[in-house]
Each structure stands twice: as structure tokens, then as C-alpha cells.
N, CA, C and O atoms as CSV, one atom per row, in Angstrom:
chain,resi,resn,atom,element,x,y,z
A,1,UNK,N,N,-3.077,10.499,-20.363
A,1,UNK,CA,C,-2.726,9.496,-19.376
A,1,UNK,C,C,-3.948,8.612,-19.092
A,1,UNK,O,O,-5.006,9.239,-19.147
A,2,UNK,N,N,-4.049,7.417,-18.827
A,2,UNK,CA,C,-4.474,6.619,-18.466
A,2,UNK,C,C,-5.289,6.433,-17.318
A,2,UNK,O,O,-4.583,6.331,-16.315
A,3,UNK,N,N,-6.701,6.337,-17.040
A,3,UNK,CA,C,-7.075,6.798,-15.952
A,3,UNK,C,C,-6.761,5.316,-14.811
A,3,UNK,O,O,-6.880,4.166,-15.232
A,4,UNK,N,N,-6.398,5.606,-13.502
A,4,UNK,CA,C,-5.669,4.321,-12.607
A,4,UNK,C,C,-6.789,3.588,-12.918
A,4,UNK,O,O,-6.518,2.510,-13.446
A,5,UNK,N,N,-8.262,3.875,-12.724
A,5,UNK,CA,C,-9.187,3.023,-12.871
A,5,UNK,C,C,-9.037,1.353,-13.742
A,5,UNK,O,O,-9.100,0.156,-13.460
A,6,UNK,N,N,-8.721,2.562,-15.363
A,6,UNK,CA,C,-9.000,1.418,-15.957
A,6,UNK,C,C,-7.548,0.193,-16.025
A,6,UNK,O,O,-7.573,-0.824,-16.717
A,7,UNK,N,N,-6.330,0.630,-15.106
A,7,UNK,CA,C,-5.574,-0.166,-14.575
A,7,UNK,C,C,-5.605,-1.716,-13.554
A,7,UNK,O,O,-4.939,-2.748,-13.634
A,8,UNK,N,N,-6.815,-1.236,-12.522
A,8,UNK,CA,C,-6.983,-2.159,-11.683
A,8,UNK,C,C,-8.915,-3.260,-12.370
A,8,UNK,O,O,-9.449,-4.302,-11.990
A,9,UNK,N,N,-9.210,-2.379,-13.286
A,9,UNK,CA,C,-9.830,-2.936,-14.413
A,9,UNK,C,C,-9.637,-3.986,-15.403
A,9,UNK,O,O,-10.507,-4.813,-15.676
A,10,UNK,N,N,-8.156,-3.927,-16.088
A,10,UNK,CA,C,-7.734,-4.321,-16.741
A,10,UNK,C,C,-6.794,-5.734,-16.279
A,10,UNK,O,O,-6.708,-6.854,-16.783
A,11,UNK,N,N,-6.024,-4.976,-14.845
A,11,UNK,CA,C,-5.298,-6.428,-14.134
A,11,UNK,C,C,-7.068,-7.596,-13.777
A,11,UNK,O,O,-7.302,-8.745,-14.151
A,12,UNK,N,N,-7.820,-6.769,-13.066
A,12,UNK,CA,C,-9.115,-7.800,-12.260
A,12,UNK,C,C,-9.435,-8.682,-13.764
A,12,UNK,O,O,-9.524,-9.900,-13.610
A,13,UNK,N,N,-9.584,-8.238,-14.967
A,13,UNK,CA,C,-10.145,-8.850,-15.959
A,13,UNK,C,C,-9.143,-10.149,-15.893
A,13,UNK,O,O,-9.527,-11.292,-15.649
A,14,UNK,N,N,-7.834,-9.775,-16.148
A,14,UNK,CA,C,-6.882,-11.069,-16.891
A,14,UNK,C,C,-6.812,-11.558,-15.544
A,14,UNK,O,O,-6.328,-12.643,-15.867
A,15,UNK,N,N,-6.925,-11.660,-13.973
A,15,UNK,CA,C,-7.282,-12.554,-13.038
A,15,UNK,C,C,-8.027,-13.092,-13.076
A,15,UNK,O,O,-7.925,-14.218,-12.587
A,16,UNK,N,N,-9.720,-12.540,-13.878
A,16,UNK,CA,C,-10.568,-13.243,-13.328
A,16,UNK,C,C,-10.514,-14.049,-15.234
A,16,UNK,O,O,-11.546,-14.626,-15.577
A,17,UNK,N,N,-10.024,-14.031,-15.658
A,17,UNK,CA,C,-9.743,-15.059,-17.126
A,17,UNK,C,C,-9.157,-16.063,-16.802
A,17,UNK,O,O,-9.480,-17.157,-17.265
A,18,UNK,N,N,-8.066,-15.893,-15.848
A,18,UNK,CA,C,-7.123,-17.088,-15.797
A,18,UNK,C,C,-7.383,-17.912,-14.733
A,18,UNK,O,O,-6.689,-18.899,-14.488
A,19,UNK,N,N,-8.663,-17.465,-13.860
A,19,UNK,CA,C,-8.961,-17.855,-13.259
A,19,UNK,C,C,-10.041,-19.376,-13.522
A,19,UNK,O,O,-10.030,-20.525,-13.081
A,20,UNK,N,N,-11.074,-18.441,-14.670
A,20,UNK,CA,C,-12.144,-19.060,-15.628
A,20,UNK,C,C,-10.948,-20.308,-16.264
A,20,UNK,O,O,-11.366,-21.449,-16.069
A,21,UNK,N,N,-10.110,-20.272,-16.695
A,21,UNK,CA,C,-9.558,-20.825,-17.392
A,21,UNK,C,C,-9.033,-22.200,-16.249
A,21,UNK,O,O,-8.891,-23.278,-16.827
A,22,UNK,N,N,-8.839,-22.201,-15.186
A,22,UNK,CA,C,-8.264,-23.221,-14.627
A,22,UNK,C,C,-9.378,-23.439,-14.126
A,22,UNK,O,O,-9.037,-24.467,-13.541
A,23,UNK,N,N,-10.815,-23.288,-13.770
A,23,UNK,CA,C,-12.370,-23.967,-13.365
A,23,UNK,C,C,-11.996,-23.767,-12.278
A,23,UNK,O,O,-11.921,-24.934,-11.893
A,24,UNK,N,N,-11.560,-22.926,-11.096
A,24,UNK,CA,C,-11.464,-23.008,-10.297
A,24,UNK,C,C,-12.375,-21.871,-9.559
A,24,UNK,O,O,-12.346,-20.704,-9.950
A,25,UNK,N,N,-13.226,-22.318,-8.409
A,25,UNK,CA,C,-14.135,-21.115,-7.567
A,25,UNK,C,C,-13.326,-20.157,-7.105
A,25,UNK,O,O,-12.139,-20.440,-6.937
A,26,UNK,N,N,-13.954,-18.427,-6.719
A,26,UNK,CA,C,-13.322,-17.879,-6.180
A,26,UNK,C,C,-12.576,-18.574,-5.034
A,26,UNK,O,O,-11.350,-18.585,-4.925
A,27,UNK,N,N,-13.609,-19.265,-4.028
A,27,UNK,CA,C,-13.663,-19.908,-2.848
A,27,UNK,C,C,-12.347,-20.471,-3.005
A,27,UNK,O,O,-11.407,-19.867,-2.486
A,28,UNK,N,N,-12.078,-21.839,-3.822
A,28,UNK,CA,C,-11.255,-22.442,-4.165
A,28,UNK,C,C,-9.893,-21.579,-4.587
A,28,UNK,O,O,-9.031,-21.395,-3.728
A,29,UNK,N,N,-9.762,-21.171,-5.636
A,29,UNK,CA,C,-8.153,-20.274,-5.718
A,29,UNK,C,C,-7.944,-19.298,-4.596
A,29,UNK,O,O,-6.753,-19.036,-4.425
A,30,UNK,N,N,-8.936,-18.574,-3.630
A,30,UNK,CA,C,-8.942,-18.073,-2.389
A,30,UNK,C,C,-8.210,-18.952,-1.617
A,30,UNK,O,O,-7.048,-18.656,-1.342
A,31,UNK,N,N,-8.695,-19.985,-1.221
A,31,UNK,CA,C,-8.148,-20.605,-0.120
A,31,UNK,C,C,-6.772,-21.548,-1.177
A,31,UNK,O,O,-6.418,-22.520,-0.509
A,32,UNK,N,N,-6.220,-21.506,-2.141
A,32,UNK,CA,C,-5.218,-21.875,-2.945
A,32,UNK,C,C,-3.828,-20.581,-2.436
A,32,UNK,O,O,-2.730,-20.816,-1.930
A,33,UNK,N,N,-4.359,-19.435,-2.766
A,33,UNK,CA,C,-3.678,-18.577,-2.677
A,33,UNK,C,C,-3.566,-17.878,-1.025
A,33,UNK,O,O,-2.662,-17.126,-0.661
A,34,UNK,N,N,-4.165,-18.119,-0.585
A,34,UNK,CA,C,-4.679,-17.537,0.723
A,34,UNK,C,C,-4.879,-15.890,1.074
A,34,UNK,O,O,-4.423,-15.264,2.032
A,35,UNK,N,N,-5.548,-15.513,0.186
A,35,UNK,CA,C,-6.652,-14.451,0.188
A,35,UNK,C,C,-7.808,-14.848,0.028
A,35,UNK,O,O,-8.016,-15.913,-0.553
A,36,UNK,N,N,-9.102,-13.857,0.647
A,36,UNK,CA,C,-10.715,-13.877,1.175
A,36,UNK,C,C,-11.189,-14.025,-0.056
A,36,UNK,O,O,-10.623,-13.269,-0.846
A,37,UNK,N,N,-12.189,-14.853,-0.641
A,37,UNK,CA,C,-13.033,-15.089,-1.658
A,37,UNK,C,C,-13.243,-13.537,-2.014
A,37,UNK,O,O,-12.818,-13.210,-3.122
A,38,UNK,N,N,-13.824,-12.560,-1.253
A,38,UNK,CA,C,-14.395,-11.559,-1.318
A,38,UNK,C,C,-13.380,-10.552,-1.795
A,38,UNK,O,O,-13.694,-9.636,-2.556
A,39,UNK,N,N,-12.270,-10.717,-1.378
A,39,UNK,CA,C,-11.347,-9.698,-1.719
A,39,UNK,C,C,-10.806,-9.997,-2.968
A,39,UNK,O,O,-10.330,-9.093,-3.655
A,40,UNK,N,N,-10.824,-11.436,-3.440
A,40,UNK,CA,C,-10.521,-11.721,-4.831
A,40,UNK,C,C,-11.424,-11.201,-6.240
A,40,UNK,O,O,-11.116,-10.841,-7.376
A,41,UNK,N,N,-12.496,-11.350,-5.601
A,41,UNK,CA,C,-14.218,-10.578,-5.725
A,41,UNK,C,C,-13.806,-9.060,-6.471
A,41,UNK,O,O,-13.761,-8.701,-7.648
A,42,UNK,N,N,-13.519,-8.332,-5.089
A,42,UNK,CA,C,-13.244,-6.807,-5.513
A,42,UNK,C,C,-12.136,-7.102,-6.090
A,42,UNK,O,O,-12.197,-6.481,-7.151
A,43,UNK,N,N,-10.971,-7.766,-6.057
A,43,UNK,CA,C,-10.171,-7.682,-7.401
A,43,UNK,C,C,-10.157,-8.158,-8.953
A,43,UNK,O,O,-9.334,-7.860,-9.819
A,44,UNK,N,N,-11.184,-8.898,-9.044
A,44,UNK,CA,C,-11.262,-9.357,-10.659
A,44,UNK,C,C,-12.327,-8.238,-10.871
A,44,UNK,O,O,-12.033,-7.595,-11.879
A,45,UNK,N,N,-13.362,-7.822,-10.324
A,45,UNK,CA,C,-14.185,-6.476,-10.582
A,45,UNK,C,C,-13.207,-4.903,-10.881
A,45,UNK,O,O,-13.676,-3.961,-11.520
A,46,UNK,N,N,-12.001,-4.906,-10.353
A,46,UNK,CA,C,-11.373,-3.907,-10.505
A,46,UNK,C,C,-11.945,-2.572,-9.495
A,46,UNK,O,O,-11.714,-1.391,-9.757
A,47,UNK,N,N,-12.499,-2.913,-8.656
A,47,UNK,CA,C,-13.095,-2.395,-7.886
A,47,UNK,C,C,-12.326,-2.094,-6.136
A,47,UNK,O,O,-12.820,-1.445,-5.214
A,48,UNK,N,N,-11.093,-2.780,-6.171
A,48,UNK,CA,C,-9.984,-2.060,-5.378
A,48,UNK,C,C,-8.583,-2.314,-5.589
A,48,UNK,O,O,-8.265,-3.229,-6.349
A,49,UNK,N,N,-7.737,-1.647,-5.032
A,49,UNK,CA,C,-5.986,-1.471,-5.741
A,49,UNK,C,C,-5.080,-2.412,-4.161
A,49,UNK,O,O,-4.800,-2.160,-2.989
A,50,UNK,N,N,-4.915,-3.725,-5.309
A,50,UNK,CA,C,-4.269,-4.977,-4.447
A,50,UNK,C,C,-2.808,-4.622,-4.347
A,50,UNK,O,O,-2.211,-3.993,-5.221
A,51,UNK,N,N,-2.303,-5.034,-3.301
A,51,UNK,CA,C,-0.762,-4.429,-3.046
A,51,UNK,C,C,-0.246,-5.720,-4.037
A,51,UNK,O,O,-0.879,-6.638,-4.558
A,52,UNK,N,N,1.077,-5.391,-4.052
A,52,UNK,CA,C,1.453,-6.269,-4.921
A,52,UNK,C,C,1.956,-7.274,-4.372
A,52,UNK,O,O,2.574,-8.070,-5.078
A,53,UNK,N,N,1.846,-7.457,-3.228
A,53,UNK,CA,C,2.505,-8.677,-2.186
A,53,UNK,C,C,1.451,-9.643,-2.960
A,53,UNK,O,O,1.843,-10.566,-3.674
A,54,UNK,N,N,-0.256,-9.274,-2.704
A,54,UNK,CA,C,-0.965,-9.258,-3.277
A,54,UNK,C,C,-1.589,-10.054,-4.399
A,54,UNK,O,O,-2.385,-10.985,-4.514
A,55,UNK,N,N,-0.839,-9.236,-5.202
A,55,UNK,CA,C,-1.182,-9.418,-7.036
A,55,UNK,C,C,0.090,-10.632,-7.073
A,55,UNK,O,O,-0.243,-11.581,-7.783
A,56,UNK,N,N,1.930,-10.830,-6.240
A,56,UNK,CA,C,2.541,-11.779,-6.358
A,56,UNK,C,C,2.105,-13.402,-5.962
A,56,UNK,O,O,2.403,-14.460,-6.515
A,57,UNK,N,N,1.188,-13.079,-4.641
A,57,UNK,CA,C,0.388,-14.501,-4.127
A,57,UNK,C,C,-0.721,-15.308,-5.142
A,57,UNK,O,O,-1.004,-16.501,-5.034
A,58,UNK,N,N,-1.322,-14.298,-6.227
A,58,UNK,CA,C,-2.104,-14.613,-7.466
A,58,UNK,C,C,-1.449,-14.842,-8.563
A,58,UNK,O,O,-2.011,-15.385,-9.514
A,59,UNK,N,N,-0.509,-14.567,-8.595
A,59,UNK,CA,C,0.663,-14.971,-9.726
A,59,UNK,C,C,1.085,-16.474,-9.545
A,59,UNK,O,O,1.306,-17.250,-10.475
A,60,UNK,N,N,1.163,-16.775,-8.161
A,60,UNK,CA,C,2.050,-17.475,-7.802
A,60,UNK,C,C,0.844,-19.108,-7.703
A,60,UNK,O,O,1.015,-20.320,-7.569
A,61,UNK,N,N,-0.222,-18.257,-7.850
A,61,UNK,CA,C,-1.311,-19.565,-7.379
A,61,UNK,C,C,-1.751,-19.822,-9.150
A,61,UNK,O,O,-2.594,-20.709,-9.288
A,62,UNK,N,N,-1.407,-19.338,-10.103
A,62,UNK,CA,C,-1.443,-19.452,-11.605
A,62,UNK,C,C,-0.129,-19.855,-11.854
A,62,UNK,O,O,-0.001,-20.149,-13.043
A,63,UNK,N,N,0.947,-19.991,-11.176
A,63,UNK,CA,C,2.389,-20.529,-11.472
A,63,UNK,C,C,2.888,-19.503,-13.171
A,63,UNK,O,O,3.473,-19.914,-14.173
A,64,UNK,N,N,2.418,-18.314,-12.892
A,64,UNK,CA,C,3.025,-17.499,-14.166
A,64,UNK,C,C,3.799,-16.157,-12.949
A,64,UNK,O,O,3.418,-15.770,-11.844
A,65,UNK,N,N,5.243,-15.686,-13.988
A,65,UNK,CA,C,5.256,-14.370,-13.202
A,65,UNK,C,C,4.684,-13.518,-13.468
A,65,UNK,O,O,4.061,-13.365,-14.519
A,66,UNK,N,N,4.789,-12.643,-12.409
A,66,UNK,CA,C,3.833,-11.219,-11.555
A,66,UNK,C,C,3.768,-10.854,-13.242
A,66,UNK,O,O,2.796,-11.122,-13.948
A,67,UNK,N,N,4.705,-10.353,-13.599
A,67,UNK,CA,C,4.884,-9.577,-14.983
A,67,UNK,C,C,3.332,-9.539,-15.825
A,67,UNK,O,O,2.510,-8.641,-16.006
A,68,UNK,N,N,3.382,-10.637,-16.129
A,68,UNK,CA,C,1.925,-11.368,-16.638
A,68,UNK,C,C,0.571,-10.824,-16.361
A,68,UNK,O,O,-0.150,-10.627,-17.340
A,69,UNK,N,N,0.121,-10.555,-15.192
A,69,UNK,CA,C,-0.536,-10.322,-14.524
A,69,UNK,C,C,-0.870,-8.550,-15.128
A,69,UNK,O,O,-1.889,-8.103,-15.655
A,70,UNK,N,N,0.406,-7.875,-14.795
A,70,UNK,CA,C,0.511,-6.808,-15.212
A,70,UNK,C,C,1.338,-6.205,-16.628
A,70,UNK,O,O,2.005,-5.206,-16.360
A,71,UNK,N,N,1.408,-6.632,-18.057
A,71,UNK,CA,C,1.484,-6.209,-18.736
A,71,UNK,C,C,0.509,-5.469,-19.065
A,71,UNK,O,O,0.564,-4.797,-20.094
């Protein structure tokens, strides 16, 4: 099995790609999406487990579905 780790590892990476990919600051897709720079921070680090209300408000500020996010 899969350790959860490298789960919230693996989602923070393809956030913080698609993030790189639209040039946009944490600061900036933070206040896009309306979550804390900082908490976007610990989520592209994989360094805490975002509810999925969450992970849907970051989906939604990349205009792709949730799905995406989490394949």
C-alpha cells in the first residue's frame, strides 16, 4: 500500500505545476481561490491533508475538474 504521505506529495506537486504553469504567485492564485498563501504553501509541499472542499476551490481556480487534481 501506498504510504498517505506520498499522496498529499503527489496532489501538492501537480498544484504547484499548474500553478507554475499559469505564472501566477502563491499570493495571487491565494487570493484567486480564496485560501492563505501559506496554506497553499503547505499544500504544494505536501506537507498537510487539504479537505476536499479545499482541493475543489483549487480545481476550480485552474478551471479543470477536482478529478485532475487527484488522479
Amino acid at each position: 500500500m501506498v504510504p498517505f504521505s506520498e499522496y498529499t506529495e503527489t496532489i501538492g506537486a501537480r498544484i504547484h505545476g499548474k500553478r507554475a504553469e499559469s505564472g501566477m504567485s502563491l499570493r495571487t492564485f491565494g487570493n484567486l481561490v480564496g485560501i492563505h498563501y501559506n496554506q497553499l504553501l503547505l499544500i504544494e509541499r505536501g506537507k498537510t491533508n487539504p479537505s476536499l472542499r479545499t482541493l475543489y476551490k483549487i480545481a476550480e481556480g485552474f478551471d479543470v475538474d477536482l478529478s485532475e487534481l487527484l488522479r
